[in-house]
C-alpha positions as CSV (number, residue, x, y, z in Angstrom):
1,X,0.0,0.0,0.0
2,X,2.9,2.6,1.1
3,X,4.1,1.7,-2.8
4,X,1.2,2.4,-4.2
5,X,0.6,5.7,-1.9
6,X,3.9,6.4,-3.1
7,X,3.6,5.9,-6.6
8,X,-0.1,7.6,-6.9
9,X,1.9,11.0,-5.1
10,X,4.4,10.7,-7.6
11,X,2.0,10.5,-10.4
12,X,-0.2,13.5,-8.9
13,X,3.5,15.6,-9.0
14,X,3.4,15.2,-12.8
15,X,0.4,15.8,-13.2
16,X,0.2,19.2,-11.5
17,X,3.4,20.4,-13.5
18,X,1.9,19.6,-17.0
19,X,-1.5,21.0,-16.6
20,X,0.1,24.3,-14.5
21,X,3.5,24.1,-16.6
22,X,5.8,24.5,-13.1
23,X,8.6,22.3,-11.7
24,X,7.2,20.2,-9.2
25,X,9.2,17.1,-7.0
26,X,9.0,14.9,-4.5
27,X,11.2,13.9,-1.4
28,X,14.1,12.1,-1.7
29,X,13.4,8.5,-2.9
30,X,15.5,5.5,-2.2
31,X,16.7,3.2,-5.4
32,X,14.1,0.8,-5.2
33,X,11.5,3.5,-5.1
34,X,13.3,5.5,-8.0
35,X,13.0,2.4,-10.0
36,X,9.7,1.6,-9.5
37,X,8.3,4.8,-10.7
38,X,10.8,4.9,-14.1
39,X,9.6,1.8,-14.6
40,X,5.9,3.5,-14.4
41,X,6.9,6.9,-16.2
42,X,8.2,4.4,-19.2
43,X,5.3,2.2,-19.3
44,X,3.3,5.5,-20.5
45,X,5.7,6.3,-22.6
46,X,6.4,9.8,-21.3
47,X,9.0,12.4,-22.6
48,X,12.3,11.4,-20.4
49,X,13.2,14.9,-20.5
50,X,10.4,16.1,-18.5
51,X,11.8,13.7,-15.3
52,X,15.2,14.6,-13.5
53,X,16.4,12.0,-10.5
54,X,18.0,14.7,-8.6
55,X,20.5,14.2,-5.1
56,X,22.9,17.3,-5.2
57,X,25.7,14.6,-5.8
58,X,26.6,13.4,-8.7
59,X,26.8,9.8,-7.0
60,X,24.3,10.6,-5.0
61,X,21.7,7.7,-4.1
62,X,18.8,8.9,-2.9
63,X,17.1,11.5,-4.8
64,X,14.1,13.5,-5.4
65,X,12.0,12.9,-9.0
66,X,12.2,16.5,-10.3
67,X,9.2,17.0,-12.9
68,X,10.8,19.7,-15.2
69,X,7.9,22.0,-17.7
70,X,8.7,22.4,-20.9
71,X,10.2,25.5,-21.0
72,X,13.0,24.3,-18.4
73,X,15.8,21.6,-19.4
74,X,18.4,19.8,-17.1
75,X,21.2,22.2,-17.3
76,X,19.2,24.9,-16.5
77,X,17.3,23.7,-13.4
78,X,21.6,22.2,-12.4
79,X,22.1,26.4,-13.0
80,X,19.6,27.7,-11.0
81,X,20.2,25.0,-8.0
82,X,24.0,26.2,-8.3
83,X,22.8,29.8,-7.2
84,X,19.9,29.4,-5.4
85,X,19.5,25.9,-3.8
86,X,15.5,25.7,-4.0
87,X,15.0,22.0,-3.4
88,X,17.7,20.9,-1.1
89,X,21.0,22.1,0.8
90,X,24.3,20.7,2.1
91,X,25.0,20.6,5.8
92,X,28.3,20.7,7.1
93,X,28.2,18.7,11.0
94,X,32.0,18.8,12.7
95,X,33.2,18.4,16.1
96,X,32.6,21.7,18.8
97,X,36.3,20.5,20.0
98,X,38.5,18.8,17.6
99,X,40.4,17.1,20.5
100,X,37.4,15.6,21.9
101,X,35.1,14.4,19.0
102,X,35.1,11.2,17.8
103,X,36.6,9.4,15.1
104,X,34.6,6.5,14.5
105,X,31.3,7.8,13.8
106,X,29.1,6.5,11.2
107,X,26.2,7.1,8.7
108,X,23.7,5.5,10.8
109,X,25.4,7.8,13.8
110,X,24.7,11.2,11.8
111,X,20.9,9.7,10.3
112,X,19.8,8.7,13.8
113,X,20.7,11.9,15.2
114,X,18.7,13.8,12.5
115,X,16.3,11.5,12.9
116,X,16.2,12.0,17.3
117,X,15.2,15.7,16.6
118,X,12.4,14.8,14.4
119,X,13.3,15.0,10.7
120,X,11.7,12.2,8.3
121,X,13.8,9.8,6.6
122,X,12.5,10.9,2.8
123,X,13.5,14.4,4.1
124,X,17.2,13.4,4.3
125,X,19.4,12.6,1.6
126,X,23.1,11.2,0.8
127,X,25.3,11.7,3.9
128,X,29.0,11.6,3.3
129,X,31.4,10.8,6.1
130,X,34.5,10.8,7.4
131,X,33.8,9.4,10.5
132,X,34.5,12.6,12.2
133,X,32.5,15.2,9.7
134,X,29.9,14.8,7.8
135,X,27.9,16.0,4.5
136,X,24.8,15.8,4.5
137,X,21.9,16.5,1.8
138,X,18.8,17.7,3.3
139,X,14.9,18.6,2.0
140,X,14.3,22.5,1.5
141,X,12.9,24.3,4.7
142,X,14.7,22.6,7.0
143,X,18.1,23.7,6.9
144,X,17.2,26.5,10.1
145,X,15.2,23.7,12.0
146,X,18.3,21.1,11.7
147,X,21.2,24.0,12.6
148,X,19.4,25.3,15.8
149,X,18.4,21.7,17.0
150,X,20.8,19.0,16.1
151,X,23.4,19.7,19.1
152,X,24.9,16.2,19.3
153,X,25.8,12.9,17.4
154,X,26.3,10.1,19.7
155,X,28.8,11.7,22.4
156,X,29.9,14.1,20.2
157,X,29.1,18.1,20.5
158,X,28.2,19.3,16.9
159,X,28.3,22.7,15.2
160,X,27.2,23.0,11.7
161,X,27.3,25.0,8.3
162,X,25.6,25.3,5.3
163,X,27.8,24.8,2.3
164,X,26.7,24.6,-1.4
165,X,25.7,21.7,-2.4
166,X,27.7,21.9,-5.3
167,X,31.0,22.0,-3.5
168,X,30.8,18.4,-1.0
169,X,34.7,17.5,-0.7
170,X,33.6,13.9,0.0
171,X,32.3,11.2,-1.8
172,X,32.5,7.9,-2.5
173,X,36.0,6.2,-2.8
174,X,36.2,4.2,-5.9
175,X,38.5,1.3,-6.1
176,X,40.4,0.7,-9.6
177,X,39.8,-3.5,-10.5
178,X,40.6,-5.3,-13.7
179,X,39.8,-8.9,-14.1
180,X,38.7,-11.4,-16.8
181,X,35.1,-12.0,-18.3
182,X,33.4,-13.7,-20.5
183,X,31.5,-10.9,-22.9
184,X,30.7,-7.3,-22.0
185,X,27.2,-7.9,-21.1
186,X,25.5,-6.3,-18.5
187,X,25.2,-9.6,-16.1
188,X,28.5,-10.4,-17.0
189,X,30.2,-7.6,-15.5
190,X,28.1,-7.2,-12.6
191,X,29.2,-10.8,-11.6
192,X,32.8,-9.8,-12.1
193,X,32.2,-6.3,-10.1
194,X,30.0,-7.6,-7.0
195,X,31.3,-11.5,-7.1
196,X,27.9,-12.9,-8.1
197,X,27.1,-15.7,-10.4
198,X,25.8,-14.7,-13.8
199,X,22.2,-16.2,-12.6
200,X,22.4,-14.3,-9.8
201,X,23.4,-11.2,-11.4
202,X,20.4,-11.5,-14.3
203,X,17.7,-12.2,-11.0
204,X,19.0,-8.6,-9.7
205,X,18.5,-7.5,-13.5
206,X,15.0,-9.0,-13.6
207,X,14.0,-7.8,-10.1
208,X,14.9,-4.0,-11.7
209,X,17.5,-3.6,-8.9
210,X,20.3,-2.4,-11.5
211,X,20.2,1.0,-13.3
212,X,22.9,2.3,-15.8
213,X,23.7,5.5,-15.9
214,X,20.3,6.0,-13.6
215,X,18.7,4.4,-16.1
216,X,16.7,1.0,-14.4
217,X,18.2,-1.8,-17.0
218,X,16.0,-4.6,-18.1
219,X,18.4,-6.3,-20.4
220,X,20.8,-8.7,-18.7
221,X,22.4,-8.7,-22.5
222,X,23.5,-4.9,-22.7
223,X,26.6,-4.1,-23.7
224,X,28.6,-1.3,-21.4
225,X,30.5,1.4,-22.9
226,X,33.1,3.3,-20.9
227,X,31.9,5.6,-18.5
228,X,28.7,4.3,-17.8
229,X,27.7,4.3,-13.9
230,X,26.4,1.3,-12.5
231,X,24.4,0.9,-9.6
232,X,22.8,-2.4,-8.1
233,X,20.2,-2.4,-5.1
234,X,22.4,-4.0,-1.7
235,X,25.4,-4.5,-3.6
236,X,26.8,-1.2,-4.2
237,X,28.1,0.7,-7.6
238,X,30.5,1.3,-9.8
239,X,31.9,3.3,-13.3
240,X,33.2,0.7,-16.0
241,X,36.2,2.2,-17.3
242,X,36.2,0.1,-20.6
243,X,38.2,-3.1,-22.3
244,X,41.8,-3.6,-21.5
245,X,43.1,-6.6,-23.4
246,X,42.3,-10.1,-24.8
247,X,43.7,-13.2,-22.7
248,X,45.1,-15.8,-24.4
249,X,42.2,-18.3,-23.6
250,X,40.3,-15.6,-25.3
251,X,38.5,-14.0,-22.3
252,X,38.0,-10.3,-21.8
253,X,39.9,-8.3,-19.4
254,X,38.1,-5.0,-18.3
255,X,38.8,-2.1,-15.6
256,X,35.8,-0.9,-13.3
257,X,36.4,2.1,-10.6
258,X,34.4,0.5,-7.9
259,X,32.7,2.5,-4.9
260,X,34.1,0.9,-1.3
């Protein structure tokens, strides 16, 4: 029922921007609800160009469904977020004291404490850590609310900033691999990158768990081209950098930047 709740909302969002021709969105979605509603926003064969998956970072995972009118394209909503930050911001949580905050905290840490002062998960999105710092992409309107409540993360005494979203300095840590497979198909690939069998990679394929290029695949028999971003529901994600070489049993070795 939440699904369908979720996907009805969703649907009511595009809805109200085509018949009032203004930019409507949603709260931050997780990757299994992204994928459910491009599945839905394909099956009626809508123009992609009026949807936008949007998270601040580039890598970001959870991210709001941005319904864009006609007059308005990608680059320039990217524009006006740059200068004005109308849908989400970037909060910047450090230590009170360097010498006594800790160095071990964790995502869940900096969540639950967003969470102890009353903000809703689908208001939150990406948070990037350190384990001392942390960036973290909130909903518009909230940004005052978090700054004067949010004192404290586990033990430690917080102060925070607001920085543009733009400008995070962390992100993901992506890990260079090469190894061997078979073909450069889609499920091929994925077993190599996430250590899966190739039936077990096509179920994640079939169970629209794996997007390229935050696109939800359907074909287990896609071929990747270098550059394109990777993401599987679980297991994690990662950029395939391209073909390398040809073994001498005639197998394919590749290079992937893998997120760790």
């Amino acid at each position: 029922m939440e699904d369908e709740y979720l996907l009805s909302h969703l649907e009511d969002l595009y809805h109200e921007m085509e018949a009032n021709s203004y930019l409507t969105h949603s709260a931050f979605l997780s990757f299994d609800e992204q994928a459910a509603y491009l599945e839905l926003f394909k099956q009626k064969k809508r123009e992609p160009s009026s949807l936008f998956l949007y998270g601040g970072a580039l890598e970001a995972e959870r991210k709001m469904a941005v319904f864009l009118p006609y007059y308005m394209d990608k680059d320039a909503f990217l524009e006006n977020e740059r200068n004005h930050q109308t849908l989400l911001h970037l909060l910047f949580i450090y230590p009170k004291s360097e010498k006594f905050g800790e160095t071990s905290l964790t995502h869940r840490d900096f969540l639950g404490a967003l969470m102890n002062i009353g903000i809703e998960r689908d208001c939150v999105g990406d948070i990037y850590t350190d384990g001392k710092i942390a960036y973290a992409y909130i909903k518009d309107g909230l940004e005052e609310e978090i700054k004067n409540s949010l004192k404290k993360v586990k033990h430690t005494d917080v102060k925070i900033e607001e920085v543009n979203p733009f400008d995070c300095p962390l992100a993901p840590h992506f890990e260079e691999l090469t190894g061997s497979v078979s073909s450069l198909r889609l499920d091929s690939i994925l077993s190599f990158a996430f250590h899966l069998s190739r039936e077990k990679a096509k179920n994640y394929i079939d169970g629209d768990l794996v997007s390229v290029n935050g696109v939800v695949s359907h074909s287990a028999t896609m071929s990747l081209k270098p550059g394109d971003r990777v993401s599987c529901a679980s297991k994690g994600k990662f950029v395939y950098q391209g073909e390398i070489k040809t073994s001498r049993k005639g197998r394919l070795i590749i290079g992937i930047s893998i997120a760790r």
